[in-house]
N, C-alpha and C positions, 0 to 999 in steps of 0.2 A: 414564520420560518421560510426561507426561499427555499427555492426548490436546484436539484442539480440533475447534472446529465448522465444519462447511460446509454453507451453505445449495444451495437445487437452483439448478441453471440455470449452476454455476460451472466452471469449466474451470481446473489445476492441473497445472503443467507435470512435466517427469521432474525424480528428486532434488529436489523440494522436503521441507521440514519444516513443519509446520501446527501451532502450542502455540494458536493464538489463535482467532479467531472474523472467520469469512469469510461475509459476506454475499454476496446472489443476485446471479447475472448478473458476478460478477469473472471478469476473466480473471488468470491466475498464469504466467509464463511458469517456464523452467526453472532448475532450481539456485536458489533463493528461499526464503530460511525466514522465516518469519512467528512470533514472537516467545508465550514465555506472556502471557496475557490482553491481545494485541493483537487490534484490531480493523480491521478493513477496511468501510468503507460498502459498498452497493451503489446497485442500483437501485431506485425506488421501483415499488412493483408497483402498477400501474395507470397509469404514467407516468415518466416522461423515458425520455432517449435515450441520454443518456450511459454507457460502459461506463467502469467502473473497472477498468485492467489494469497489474499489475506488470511490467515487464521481467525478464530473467534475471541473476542473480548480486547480487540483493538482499537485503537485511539490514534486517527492520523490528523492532528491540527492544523488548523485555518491557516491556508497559502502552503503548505509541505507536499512534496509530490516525491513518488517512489518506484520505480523499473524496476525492482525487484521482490521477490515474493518475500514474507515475512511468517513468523509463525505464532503460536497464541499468545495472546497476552503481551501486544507487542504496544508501544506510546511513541509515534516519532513526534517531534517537538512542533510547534506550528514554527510557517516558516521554512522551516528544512526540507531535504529535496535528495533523496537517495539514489546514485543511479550504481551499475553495476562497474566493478573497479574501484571503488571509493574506500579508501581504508578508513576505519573507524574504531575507536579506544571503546571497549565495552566495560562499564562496572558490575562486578559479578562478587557477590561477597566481600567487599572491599577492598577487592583484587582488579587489578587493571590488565583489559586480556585485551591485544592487539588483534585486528583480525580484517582482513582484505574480504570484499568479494567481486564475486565474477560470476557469473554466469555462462 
């Protein structure tokens, strides 16, 4: 299993797995595996306020990277790469729900 990076100031819940590269200030809650050569933004040092935090029982795939927090139960696809502003088609009961973010 290779190993991945974590910058300081990050907090990392129980039973997580870390393949990827976690920058400062994220929070990771539990049960969460972060993916080979996935990346997590953080905060900018010197500036903003925003905390990027995963919820529990996540699944962020190999090469996918994310600037914005997410919440439980979440699977971004490997690959994929979420940043904030990105509009994205969600399937929610066989319904198709349109939804912007931002931060």
């Amino acid at each position: 299993m290779s190993e991945g990076y974590v910058n300081f100031n990050t907090y990392i819940g129980k039973n997580c797995m870390i393949e990827g590269r976690v920058s400062a200030g994220v929070y990771i809650s539990n049960n969460t595996d972060i993916g080979g050569s996935c990346s997590i933004m953080g905060t900018l040092s010197g500036g903003g306020n925003n905390i990027v935090s995963i919820g529990s029982n996540c699944l962020l795939g190999a090469n996918s990277g994310i600037g914005i927090s997410l919440g439980n139960n979440c699977i971004i696809e490997a690959g994929l790469y979420i940043t904030s502003g990105i509009k994205i088609n969600l399937i929610f009961k066989k319904k198709i729900i349109n939804i912007s973010i931002f931060q």
